[in-house]
C-alpha positions in Angstrom: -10.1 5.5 1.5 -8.1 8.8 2.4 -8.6 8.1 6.1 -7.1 4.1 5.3 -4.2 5.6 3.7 -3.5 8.1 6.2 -3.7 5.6 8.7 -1.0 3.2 6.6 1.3 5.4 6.5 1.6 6.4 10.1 1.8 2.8 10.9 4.2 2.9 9.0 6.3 5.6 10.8 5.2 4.3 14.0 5.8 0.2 13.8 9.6 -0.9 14.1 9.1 -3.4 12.0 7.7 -1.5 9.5 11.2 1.1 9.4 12.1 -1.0 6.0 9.8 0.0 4.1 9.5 3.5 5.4 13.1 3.7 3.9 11.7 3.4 0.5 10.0 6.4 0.7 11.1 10.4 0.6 10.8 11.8 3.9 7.5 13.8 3.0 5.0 11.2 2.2 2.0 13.7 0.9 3.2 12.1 -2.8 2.9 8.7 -1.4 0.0 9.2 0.4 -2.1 11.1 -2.7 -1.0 8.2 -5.0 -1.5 5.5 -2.9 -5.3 6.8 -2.7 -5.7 7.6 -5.8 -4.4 4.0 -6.5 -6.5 2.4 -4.2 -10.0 4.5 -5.3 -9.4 2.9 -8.7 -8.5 -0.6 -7.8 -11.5 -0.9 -5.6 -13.6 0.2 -8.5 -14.2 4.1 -8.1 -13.0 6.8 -10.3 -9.5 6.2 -11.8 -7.9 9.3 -10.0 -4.7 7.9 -10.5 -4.6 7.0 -13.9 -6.1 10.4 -14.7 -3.1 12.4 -12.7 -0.4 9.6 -13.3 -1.0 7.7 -16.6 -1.6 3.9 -16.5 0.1 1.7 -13.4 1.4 -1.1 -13.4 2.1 -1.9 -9.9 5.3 -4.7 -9.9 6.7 -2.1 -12.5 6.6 0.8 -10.6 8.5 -1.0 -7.7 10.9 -3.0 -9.6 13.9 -0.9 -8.5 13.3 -1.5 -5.4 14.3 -4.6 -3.0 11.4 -5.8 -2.2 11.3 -9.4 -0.6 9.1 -11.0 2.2 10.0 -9.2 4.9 9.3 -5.7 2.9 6.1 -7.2 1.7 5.2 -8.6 5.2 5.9 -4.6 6.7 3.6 -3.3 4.2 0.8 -5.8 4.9 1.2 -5.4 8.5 1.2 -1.8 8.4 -2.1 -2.1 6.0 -3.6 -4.8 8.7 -3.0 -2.3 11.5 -4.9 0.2 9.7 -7.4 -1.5 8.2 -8.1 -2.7 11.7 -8.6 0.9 12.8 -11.4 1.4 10.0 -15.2 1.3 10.5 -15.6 -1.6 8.0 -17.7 -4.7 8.6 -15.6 -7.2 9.8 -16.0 -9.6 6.7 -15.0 -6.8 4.8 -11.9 -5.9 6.5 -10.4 -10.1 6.5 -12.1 -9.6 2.3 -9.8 -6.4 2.1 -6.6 -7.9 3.4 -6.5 -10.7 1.1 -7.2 -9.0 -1.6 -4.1 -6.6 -0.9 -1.8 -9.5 -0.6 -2.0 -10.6 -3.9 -0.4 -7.4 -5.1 1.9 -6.6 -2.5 3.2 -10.6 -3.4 3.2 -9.7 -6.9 4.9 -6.6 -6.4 7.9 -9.2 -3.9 8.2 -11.7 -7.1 8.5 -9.1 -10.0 11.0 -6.8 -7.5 14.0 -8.0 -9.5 15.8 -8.5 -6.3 
């Protein structure tokens, strides 16, 4: 999962279209990266790291002060398609991955506030 997350977030600093989001977030992205593992360990059904370090998450929450609309949520997914392209996963499981990540990152775009 670490080497996913890694891999995110320097799409993320690398993809043009992906500069929008990467304004969200402080310069240093060790924070982002830890909790976005974390995060993702749990949601895929491993060992709650985050909730253990962090507390409970609500994920639209967390964002809600930030504008986030569909061309935010369609940077992070690309960034997260790029990397999860770059991943030894079985192909089914990387098209099972994706769509399962939309459905927060959409969540996340309707409760934004924005």
């Amino acid at each position: 999962i670490r080497r996913l997350v890694d891999c995110f977030y320097d799409m993320m600093e690398q993809l043009p279209q992906a500069q929008v989001i990467r304004a969200m977030h402080d310069a240093d992205l060790s924070t982002s990266r830890d909790k976005l593992t974390y995060f993702l360990c749990g949601w895929m059904g491993g060992p709650r790291h985050y909730a253990e370090k962090y507390g409970p998450i609500n994920i639209p929450q967390v964002h809600r002060h930030l504008k986030i609309g569909e061309e935010e949520r369609d940077a992070w997914l690309l960034c997260m398609a790029k990397a999860i392209e770059q991943q030894p996963y079985a192909a089914a499981f990387k098209v099972y991955l994706l769509q399962q990540l939309a459905i927060p990152a959409e969540r996340v775009r309707v409760t934004s506030g924005w």
